[in-house]
C-alpha positions as a printed NumPy array, in Angstrom:
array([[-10.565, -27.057,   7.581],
       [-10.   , -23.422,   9.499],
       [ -6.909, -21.589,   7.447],
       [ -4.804, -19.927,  10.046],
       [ -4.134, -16.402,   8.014],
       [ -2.161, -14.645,  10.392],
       [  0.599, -17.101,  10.491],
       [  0.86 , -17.144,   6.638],
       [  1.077, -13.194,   6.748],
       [  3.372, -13.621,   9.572],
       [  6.036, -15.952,   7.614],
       [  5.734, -14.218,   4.139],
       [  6.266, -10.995,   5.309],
       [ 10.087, -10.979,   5.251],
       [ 10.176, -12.906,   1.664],
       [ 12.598, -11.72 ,  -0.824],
       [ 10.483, -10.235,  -2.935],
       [  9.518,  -7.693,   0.021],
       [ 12.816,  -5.906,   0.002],
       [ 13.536,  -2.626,  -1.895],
       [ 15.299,  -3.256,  -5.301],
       [ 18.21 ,  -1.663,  -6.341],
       [ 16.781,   1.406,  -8.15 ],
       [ 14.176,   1.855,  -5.201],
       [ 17.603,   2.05 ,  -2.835],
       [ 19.243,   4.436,  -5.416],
       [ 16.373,   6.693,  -5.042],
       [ 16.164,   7.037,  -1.968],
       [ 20.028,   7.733,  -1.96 ],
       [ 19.601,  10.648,  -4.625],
       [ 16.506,  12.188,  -2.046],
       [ 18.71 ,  11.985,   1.181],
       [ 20.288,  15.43 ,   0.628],
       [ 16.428,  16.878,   0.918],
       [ 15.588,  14.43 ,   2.979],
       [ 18.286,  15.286,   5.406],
       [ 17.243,  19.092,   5.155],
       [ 13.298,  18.275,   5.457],
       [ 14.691,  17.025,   9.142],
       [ 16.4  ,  19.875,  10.12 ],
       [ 13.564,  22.204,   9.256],
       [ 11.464,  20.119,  11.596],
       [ 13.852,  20.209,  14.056],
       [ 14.137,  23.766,  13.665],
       [ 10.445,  24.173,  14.063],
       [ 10.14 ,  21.963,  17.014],
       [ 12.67 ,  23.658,  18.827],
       [ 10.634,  27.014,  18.531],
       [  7.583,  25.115,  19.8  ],
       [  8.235,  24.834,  23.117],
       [  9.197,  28.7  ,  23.847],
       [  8.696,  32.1  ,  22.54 ],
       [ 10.423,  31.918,  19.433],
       [ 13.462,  34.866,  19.119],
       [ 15.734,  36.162,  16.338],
       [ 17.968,  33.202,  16.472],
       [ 15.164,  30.427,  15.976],
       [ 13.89 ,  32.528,  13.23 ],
       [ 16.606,  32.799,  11.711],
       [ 17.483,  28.889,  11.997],
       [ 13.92 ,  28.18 ,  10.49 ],
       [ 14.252,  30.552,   7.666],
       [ 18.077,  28.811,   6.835],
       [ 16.905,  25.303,   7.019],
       [ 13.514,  26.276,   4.732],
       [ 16.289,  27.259,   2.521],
       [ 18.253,  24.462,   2.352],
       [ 15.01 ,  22.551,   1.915],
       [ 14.175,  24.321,  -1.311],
       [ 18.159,  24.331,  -2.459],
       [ 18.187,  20.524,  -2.062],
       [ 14.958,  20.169,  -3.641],
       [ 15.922,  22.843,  -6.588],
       [ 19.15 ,  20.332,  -6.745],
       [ 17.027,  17.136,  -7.137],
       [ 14.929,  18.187,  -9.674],
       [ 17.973,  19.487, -11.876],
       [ 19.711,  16.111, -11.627],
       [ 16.299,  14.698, -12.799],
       [ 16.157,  16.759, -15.682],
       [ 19.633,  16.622, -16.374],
       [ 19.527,  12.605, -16.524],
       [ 17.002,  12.47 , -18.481],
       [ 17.813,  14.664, -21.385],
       [ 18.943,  12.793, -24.491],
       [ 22.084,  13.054, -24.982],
       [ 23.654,  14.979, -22.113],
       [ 26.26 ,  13.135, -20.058],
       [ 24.775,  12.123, -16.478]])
């Protein structure tokens, strides 16, 4: 007898135990801030793509590279902060 594979794939895919658990979806919710900034540096940089870039874009690249590392600076103190014994998170 020929197995059909695909079709198994096909209706398991979308199974319950598929979807992000609760702790997966409250990570991601503590990374949004960086997450967030990591897309406006991109956007930043793609907007200086398609010309000469000039003071302004510069400047907009070099802010949103900062709030990159500020949101990532913030992220890793929360991390720390939670996981120190006996501090209040």
């Amino acid at each position: 007898m020929n197995h059909i594979v695909t079709v198994q794939d096909a209706v398991t895919a979308f199974a319950d135990f598929m979807e992000p658990t609760d702790a997966e979806l409250d990570a991601i919710e503590r990374e949004m801030p960086v997450i967030l900034a990591g897309v406006d540096l991109v956007d930043a940089q793609i907007t200086a793509l398609d010309r000469m870039p000039n003071e302004v874009d510069a400047r907009r690249i070099r802010r949103a590279r900062n709030r990159v590392l500020a949101a990532r600076r913030d992220l890793a103190n929360r991390s720390t902060d939670a996981t120190r014994p006996g501090g209040a998170a």
